[in-house]
Chimera marker file (.cmm) of the C-alpha trace (Angstrom):
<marker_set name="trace">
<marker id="1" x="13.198" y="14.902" z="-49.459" r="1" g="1" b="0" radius="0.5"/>
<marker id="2" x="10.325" y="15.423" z="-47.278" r="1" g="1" b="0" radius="0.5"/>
<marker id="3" x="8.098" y="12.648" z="-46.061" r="1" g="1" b="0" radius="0.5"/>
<marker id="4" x="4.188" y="13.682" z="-46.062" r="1" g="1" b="0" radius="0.5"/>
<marker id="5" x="1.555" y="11.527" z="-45.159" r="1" g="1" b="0" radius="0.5"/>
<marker id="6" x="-2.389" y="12.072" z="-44.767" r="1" g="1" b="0" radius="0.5"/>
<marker id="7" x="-4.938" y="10.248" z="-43.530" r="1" g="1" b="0" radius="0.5"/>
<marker id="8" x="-7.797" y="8.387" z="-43.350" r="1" g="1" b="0" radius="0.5"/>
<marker id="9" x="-8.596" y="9.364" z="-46.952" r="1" g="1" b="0" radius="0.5"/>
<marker id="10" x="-11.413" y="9.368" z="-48.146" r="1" g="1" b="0" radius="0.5"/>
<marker id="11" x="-12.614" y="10.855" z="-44.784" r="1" g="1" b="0" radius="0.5"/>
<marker id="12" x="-15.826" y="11.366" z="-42.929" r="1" g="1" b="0" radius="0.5"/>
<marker id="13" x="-15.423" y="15.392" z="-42.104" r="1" g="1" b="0" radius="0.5"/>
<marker id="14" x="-14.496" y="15.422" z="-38.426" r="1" g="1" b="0" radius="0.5"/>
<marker id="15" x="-10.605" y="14.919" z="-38.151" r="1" g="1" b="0" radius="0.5"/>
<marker id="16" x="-7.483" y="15.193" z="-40.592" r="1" g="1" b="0" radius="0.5"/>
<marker id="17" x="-4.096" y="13.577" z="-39.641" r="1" g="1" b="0" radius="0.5"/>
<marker id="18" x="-0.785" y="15.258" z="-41.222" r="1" g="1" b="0" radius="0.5"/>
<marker id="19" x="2.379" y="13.876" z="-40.634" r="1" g="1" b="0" radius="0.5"/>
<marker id="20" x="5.602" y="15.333" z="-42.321" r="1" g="1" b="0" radius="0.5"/>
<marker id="21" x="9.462" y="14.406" z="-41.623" r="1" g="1" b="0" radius="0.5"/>
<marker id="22" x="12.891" y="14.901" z="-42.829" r="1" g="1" b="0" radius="0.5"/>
<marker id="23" x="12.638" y="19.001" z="-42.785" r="1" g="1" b="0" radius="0.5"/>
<marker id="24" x="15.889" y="21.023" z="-43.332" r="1" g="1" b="0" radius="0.5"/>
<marker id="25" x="17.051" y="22.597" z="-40.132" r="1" g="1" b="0" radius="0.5"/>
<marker id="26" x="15.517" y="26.221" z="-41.430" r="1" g="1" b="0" radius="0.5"/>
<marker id="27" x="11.772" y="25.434" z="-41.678" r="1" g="1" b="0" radius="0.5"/>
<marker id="28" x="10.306" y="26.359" z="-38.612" r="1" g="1" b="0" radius="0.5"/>
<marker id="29" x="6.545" y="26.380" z="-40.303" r="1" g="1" b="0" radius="0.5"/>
<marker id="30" x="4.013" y="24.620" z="-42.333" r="1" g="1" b="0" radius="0.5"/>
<marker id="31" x="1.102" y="25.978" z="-43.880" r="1" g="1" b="0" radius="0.5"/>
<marker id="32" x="-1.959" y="23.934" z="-44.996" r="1" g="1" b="0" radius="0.5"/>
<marker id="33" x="-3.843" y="25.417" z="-47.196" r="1" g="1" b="0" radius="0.5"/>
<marker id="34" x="-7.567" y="23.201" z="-48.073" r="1" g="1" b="0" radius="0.5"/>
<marker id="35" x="-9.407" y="24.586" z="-51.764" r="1" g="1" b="0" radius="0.5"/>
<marker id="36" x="-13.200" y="23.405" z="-52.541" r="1" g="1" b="0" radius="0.5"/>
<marker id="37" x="-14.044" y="21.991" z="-55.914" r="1" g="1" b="0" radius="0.5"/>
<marker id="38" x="-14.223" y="25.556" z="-57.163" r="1" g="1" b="0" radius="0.5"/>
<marker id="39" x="-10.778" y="26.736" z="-56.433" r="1" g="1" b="0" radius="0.5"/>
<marker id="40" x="-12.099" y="28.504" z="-53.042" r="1" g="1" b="0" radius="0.5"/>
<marker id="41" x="-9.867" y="28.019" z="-50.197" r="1" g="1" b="0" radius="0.5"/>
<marker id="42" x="-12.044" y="26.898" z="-47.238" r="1" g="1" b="0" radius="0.5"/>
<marker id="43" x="-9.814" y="26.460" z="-44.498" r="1" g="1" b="0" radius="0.5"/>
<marker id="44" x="-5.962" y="27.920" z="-43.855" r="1" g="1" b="0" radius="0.5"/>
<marker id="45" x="-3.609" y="26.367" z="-40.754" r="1" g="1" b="0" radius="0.5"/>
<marker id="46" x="-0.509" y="27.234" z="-39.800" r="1" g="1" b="0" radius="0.5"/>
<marker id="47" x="1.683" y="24.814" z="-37.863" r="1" g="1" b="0" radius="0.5"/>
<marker id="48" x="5.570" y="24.798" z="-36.441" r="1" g="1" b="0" radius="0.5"/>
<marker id="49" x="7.526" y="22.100" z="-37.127" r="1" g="1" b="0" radius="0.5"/>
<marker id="50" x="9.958" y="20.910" z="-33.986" r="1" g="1" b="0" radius="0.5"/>
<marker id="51" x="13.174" y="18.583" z="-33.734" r="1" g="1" b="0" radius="0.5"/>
<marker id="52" x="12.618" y="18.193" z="-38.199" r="1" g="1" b="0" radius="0.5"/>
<marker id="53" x="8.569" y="17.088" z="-38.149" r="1" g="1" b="0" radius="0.5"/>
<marker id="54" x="5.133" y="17.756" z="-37.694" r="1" g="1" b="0" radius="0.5"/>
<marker id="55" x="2.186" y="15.678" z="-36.604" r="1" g="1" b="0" radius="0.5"/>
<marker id="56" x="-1.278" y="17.530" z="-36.235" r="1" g="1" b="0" radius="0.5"/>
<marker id="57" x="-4.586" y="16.777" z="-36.422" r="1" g="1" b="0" radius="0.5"/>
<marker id="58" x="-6.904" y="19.268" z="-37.904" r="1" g="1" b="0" radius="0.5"/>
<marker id="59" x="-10.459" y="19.436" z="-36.648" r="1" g="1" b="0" radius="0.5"/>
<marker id="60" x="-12.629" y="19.284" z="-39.353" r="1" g="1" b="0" radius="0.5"/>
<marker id="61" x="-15.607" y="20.414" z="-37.630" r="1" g="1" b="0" radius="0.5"/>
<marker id="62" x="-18.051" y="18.450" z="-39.815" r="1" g="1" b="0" radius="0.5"/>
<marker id="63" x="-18.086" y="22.008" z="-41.893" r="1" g="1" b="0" radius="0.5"/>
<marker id="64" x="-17.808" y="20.485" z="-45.215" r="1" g="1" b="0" radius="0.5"/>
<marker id="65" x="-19.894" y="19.319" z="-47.188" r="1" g="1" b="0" radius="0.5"/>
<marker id="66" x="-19.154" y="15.733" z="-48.896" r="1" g="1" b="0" radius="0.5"/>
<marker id="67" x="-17.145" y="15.933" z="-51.874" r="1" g="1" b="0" radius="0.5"/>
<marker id="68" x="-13.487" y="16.308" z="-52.949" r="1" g="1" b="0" radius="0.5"/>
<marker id="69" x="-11.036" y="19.142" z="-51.743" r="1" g="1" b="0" radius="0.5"/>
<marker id="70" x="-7.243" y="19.833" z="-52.571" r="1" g="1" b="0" radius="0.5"/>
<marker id="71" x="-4.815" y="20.515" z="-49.554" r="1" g="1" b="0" radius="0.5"/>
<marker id="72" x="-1.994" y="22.273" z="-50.378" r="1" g="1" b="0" radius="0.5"/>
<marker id="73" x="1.067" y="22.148" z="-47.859" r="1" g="1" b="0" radius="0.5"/>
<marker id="74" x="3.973" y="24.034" z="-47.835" r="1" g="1" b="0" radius="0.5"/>
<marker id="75" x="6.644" y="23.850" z="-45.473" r="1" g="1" b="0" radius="0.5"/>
<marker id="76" x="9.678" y="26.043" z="-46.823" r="1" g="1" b="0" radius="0.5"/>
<marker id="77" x="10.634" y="25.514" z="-50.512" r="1" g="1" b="0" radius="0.5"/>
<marker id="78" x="8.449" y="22.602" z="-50.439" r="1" g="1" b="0" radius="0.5"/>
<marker id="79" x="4.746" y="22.367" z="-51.623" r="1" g="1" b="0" radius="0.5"/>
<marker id="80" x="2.705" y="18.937" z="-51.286" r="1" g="1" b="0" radius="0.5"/>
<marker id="81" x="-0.524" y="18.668" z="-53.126" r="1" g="1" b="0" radius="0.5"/>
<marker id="82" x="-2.725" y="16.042" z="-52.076" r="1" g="1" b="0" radius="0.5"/>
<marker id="83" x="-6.741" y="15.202" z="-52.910" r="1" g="1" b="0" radius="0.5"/>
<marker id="84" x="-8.950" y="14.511" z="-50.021" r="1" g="1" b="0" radius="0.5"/>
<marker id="85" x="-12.296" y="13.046" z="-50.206" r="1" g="1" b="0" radius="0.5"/>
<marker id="86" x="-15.122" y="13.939" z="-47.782" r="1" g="1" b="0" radius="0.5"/>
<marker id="87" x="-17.488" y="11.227" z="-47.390" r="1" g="1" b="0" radius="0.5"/>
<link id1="1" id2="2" r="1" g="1" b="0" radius="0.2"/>
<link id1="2" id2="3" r="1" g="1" b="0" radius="0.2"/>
<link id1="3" id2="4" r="1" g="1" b="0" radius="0.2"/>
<link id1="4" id2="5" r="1" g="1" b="0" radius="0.2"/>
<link id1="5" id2="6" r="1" g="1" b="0" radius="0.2"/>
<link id1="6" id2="7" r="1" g="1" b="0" radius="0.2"/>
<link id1="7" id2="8" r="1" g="1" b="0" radius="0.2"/>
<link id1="8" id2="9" r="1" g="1" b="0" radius="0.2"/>
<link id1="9" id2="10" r="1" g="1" b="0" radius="0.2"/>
<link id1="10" id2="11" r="1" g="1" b="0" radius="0.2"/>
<link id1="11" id2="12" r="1" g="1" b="0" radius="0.2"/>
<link id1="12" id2="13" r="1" g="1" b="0" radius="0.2"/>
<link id1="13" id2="14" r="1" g="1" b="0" radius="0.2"/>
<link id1="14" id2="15" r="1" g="1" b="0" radius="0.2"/>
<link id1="15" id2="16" r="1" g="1" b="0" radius="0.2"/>
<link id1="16" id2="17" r="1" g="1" b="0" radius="0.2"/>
<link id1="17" id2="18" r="1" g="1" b="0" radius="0.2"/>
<link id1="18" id2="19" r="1" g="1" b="0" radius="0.2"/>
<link id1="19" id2="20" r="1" g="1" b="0" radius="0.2"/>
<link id1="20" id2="21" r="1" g="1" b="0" radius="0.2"/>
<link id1="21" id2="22" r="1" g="1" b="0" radius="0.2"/>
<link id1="22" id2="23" r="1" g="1" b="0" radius="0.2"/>
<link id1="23" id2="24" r="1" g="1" b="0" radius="0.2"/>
<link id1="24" id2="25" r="1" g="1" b="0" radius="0.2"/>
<link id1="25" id2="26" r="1" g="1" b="0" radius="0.2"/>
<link id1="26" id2="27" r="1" g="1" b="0" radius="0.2"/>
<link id1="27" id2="28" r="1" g="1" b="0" radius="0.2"/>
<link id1="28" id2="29" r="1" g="1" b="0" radius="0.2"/>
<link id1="29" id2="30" r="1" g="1" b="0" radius="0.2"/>
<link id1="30" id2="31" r="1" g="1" b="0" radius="0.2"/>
<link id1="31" id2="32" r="1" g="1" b="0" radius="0.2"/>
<link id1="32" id2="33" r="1" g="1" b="0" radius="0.2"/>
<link id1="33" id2="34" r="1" g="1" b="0" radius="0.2"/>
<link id1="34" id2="35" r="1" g="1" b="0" radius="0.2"/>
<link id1="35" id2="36" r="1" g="1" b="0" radius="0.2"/>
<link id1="36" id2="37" r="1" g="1" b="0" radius="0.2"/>
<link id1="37" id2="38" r="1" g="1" b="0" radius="0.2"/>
<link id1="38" id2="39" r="1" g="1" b="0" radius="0.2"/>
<link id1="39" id2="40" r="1" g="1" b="0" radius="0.2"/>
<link id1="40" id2="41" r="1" g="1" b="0" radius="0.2"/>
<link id1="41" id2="42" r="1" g="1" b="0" radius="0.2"/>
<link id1="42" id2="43" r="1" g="1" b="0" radius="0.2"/>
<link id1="43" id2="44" r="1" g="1" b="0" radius="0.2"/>
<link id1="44" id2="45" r="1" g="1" b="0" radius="0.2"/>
<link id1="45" id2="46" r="1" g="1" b="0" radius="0.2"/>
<link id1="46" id2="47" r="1" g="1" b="0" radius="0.2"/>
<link id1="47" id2="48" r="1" g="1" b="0" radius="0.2"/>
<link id1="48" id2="49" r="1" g="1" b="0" radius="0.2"/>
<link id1="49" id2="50" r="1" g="1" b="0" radius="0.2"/>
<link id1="50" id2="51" r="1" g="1" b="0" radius="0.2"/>
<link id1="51" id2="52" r="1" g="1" b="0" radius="0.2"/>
<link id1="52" id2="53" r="1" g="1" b="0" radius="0.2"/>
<link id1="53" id2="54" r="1" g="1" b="0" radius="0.2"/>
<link id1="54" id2="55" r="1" g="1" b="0" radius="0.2"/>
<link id1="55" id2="56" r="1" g="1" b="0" radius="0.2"/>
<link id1="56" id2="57" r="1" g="1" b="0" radius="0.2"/>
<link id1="57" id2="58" r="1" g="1" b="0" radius="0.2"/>
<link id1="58" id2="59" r="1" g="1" b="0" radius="0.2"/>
<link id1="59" id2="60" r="1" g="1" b="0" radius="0.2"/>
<link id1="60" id2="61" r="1" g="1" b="0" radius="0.2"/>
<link id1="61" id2="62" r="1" g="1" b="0" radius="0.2"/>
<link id1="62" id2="63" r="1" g="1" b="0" radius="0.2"/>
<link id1="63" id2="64" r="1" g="1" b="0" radius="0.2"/>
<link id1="64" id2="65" r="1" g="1" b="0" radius="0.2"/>
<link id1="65" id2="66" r="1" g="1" b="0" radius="0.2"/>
<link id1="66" id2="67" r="1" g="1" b="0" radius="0.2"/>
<link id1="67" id2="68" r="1" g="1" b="0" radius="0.2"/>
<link id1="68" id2="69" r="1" g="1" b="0" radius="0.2"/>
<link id1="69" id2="70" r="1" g="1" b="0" radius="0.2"/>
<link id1="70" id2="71" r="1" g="1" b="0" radius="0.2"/>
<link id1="71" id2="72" r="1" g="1" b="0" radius="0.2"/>
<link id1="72" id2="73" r="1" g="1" b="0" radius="0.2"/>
<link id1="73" id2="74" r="1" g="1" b="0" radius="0.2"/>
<link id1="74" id2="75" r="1" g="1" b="0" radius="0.2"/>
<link id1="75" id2="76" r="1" g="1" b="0" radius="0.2"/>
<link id1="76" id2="77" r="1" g="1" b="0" radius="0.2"/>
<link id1="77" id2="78" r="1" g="1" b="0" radius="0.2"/>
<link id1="78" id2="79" r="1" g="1" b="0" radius="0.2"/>
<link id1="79" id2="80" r="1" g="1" b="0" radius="0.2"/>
<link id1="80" id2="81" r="1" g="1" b="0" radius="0.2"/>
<link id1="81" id2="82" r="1" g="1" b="0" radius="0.2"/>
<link id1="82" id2="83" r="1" g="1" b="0" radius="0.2"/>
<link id1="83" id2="84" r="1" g="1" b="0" radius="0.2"/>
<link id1="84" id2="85" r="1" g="1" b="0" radius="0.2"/>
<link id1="85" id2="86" r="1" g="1" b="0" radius="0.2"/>
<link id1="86" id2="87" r="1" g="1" b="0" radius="0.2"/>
</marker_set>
């Protein structure tokens, strides 16, 4: 089982950290995908995973507007889906 955590949610727009653990030995990538309200995917990342995790912090950019979005991660066979809030 993968380990996934998020935070701070809810958030204020500028920074995103994603942690993730406990991969099998054949995922070498994860893929964040981040959908509006609407279903529109506003942002796409693509980060490797070394020695079985993956910490990153996404820069936000203060792009979004306040409100709540749906980050989809998937890293292999796995998909997380997680709500964020933008304050």
């Amino acid at each position: 089982m993968v380990g996934f955590s998020m935070y701070p949610n809810p958030n204020r727009g500028d920074q995103l950290f994603l942690n993730m653990y406990d991969f099998s030995t054949e995922v070498n990538t994860v893929t964040m995908d981040m959908f509006d309200i609407f279903g529109k995917r506003v942002m796409t990342r693509t980060f490797a995973v070394a020695d079985g995790e993956m910490n990153q912090v996404v820069d936000l950019g203060s792009e979004f507007a306040a409100g709540l979005y749906m980050v989809n991660i998937t890293a292999g066979e796995t998909v997380k889906t997680e709500r964020l809030v933008i304050e």
